[in-house]
N, C-alpha and C positions, 0 to 999 in steps of 0.2 A: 166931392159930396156923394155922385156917385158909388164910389168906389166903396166909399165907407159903408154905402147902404148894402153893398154885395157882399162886403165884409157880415155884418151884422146878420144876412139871411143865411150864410154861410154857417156862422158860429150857431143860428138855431136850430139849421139842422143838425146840424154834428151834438148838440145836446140833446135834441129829441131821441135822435139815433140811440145813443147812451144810452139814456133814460128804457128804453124801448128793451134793449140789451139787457139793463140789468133785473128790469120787470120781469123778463123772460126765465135768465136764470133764477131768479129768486122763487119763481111758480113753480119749476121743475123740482127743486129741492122740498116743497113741501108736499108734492103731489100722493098722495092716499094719507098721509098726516089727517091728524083728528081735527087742525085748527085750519085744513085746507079747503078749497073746493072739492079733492078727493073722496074716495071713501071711506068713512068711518069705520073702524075695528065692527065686524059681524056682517055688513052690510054688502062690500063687494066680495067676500069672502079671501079677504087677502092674506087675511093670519096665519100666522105658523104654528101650528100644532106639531112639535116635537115628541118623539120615539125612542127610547133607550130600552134597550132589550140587555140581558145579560150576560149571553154569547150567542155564538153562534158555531159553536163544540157539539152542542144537542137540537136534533131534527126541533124537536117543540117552539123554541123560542125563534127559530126561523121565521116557521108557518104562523104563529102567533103573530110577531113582527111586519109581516107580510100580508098580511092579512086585513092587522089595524090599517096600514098604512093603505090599504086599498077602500077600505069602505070608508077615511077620512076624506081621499079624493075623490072618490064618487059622490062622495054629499057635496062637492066641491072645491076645499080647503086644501090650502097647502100643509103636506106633510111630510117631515123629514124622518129616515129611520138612521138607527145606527145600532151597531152592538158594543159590547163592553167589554169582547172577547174574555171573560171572568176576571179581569181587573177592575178593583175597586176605585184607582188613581182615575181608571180611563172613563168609566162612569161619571164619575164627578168633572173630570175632565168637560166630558160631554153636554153634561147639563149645565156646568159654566159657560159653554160655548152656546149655548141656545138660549142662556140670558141676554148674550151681546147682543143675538142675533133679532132679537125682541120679539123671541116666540108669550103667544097669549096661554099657552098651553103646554105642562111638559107631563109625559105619562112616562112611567118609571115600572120596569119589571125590574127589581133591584138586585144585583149581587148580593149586595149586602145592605139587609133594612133596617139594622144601625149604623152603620160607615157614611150612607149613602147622607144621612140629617142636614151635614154642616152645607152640602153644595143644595139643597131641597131648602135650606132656611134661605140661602140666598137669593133662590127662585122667589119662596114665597116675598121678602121683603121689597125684589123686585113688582111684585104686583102680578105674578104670575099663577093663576091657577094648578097646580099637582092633583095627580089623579094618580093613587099608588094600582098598579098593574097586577094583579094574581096571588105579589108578596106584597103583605103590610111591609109599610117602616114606619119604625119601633122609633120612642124616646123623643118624640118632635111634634109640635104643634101647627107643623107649615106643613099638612095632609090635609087634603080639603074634601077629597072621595076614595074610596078603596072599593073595586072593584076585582070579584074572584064568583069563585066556586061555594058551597056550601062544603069546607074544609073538614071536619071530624068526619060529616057523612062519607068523606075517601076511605076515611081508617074505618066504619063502620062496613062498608061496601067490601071490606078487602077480608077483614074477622071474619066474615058471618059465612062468606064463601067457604074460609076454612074449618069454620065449625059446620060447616054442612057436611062436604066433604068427608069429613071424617067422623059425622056422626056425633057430635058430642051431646047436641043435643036429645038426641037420641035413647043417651043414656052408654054409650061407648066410653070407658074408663082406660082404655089405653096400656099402661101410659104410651103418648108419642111424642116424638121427639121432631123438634121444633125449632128453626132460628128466627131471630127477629134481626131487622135491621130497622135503623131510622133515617130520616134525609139529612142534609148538611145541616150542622150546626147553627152556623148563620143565617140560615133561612128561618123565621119565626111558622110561618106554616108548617114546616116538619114535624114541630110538635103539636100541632095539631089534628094531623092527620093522623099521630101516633097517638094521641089521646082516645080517636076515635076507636082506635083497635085494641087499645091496652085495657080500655074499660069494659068488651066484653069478654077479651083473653084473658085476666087478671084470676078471675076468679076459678080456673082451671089449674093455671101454674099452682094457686091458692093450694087446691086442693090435691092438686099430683099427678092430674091425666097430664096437662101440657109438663113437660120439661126439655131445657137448653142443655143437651151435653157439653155443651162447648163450655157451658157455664157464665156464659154472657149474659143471661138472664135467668134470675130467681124466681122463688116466692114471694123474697124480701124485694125485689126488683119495683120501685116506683114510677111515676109519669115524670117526676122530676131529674131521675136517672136519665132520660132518654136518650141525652147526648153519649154517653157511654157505650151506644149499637148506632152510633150516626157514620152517615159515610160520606166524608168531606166533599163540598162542590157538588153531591149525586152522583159524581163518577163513577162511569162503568169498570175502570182498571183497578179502584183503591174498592169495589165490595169483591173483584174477583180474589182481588191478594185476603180482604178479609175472610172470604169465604173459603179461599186455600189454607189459611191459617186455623179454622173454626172446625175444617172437615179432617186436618192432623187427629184429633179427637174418637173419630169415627169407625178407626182400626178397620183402615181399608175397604170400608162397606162392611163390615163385622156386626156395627150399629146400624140398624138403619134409620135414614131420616125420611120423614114423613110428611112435613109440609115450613114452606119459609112463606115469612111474613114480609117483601117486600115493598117498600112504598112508591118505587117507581120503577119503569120498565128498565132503563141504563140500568141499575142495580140490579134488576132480576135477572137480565142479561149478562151479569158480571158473574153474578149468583150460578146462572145455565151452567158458561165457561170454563168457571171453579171445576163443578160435579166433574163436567164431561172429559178435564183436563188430567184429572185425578185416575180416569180409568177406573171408575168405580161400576160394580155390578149391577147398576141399574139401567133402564132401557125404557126411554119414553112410551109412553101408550100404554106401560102396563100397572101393574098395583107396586111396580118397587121403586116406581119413576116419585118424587114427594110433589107435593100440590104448592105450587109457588103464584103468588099474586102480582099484580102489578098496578101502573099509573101512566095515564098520556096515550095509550093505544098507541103507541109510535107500530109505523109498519114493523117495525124486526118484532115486534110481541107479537103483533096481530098473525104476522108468520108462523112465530113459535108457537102460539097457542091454535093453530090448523094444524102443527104435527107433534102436536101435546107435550111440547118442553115445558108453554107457562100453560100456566091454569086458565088464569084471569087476569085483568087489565082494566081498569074503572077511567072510563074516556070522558073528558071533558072536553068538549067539541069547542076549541079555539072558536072557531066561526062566529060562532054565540057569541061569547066573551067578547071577539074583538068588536063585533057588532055593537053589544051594548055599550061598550067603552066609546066607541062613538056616536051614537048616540048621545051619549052625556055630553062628548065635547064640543058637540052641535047644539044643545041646548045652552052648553054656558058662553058660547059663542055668541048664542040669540040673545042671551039674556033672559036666558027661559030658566024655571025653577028645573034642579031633580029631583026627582021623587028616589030617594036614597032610607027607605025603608027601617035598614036594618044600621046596628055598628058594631066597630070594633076596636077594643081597647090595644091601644099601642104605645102602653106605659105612662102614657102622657096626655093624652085626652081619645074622648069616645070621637072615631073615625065615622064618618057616615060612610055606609055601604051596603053595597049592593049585591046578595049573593044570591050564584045561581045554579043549576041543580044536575047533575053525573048518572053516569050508568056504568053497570058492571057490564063490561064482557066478557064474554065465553066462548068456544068452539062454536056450539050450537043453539046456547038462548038457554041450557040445560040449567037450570039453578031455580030454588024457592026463592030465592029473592027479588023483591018486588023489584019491577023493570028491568032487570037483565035480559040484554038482548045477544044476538050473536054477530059472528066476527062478518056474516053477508051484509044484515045492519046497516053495517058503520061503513060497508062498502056501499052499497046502494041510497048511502045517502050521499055518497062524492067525496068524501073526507079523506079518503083513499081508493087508490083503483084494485080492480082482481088482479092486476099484471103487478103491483105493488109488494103485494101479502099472499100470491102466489095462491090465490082462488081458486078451484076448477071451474 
């Protein structure tokens, strides 16, 4: 009888033990789960706010990249970055893999802001908030915020320079001769910052002062042509080859040209390249050197525009942007509203968004244009150092 009773205390412990065992594990598996004692999505800040940037071929998307991902952890949040190296596959790739991974958030600088739709619906059906990065994407209703720049005003900031420049307003009939380029095709912003220049260029070409010898761009040339002067990816190799191909035209410096309409620095740089590769008779600093624009203040402008290769450059201080992008992701994190002001059509429905606002630079602040500042500026605000852009 004994024995049996030894038996009997024996088997309940070894049940409790069990029991004990698998309470344990079962708690561990649910631990920061929404139905656990952990914590709730916002609360310990445990979520994964994901990062897809487009490459990392161009300084911009770096710093940009970089940037986000520091002020998401400084608010405290986990933040993963990656780039997409200019792969469309590897983008979608990405954001599939940050579904798995049960990010609450995926912000998208997009290669491509149609390509990108079919892996962004899956996010959104996943229950995943999207918050499109700088580039809209187009043609989808799984965009919840878009977050950039105040886009034409680029193209506006970038014309007005060179109608100043040269006087047009003035009353200067010229004619001068002039290229245009636009950004990549698949970027829907390109054409809008090309909008912004072609509306108050338009009515020059109209009239005869502006013309393209290359012939790339008319009278008859419209907003909807745009892609016709685009230069694939922004690449800096594919505008020098266009602009080696545009300046055949030129008979050797025979013609001269007098100002190019660049909408990013990579391309004005590709643009520099061309000229200086060609051996033409022109020489920075003086009246035969043409007045060429740009976009991103990347240090290589900000250099060339201290030894007056580029003109200008209209900076849109990442800093900003990534800030306010986080921001947002902090509020929808909280469950707080955004105050998302403004929108943007992306074929498919009005985007809420948020835009915000650029400067022209210059050598030295020299321009009529309201806020143009110079290339000390944008050093002494830290955005870049003088050891960088080669300041004295």
């Amino acid at each position: 009888m004994r024995k049996a009773k030894v038996a009997v205390v024996v088997l309940l412990v070894a049940i409790m033990t069990m029991s004990f065992a698998l309470t344990g594990c079962s708690s561990s598996r649910s631990s920061g789960s929404d139905s656990g004692d952990g914590a709730k999505s916002g609360d310990a800040k445990e979520d994964l706010v994901f990062i897809t940037m487009p490459t990392e071929a161009e300084e911009r998307w770096i710093k940009d990249g970089e940037e986000l991902q520091k002020q998401i952890e400084d608010a405290g949040y986990k933040a993963e970055l990656t780039f997409a190296q200019d792969k469309i596959e590897q983008q979608n790739s990405d954001i599939e893999n940050a579904i798995n991974k049960g990010a609450k958030i995926i912000i998208i600088g997009a290669k491509d802001g149609t390509a990108v739709g079919p892996a962004v619906e899956k996010a959104k059906e996943a229950g995943i908030t999207v918050i499109a990065y700088d580039r809209l994407i187009m043609d989808t209703d799984a965009v919840d915020y878009y977050v950039t720049f105040q886009l034409e005003k680029v193209g506006v900031l970038e014309a007005s320079y060179l109608i100043e420049k040269l006087g047009l307003e003035d009353g200067n009939k010229g004619p001068f001769n002039i290229e245009l380029f636009t950004g990549s095709p698949d970027d829907n912003n390109a054409k809008y910052f090309f909008k912004g220049a072609w509306e108050l260029l338009q009515p020059y070409f109209e009239s005869g002062v502006l013309v393209s010898p290359s012939g790339k761009v008319t009278k008859d040339f419209t907003l909807d042509d745009w892609q016709d002067i685009a230069i694939d990816s922004w690449k800096m190799e594919k505008a020098q080859a266009e602009m080696e191909s545009r300046l055949a035209k030129y008979g050797g410096g025979a013609t001269h040209l007098d100002a190019v309409l660049s909408p990013y620095d990579g391309i004005s740089k590709g643009v520099i390249n061309a000229i200086e590769g060609q051996g033409l008779p022109w020489t920075p600093g003086t009246p035969d050197w043409p007045y060429i624009t740009g976009q991103d203040a990347m240090t290589t402008a900000l250099s060339d525009i201290l030894i007056d290769k580029q003109g200008e450059t209209v900076w849109k201080d990442t800093r900003v942007l990534a800030k306010k992008v986080a921001e947002v992701s902090v509020q929808i994190l909280k469950g707080e509203s955004v105050d998302a002001a403004d929108t943007m059509n992306n074929n498919n429905i009005d985007v809420p968004s948020i835009l915000l606002d650029s400067q022209s630079v210059t050598k030295n602040g020299e321009s009529d244009a309201s806020g143009t500042i110079s290339v000390k500026e944008v050093v002494d605000s830290g955005y870049v150092t003088a050891d960088e852009v080669g300041l004295k």
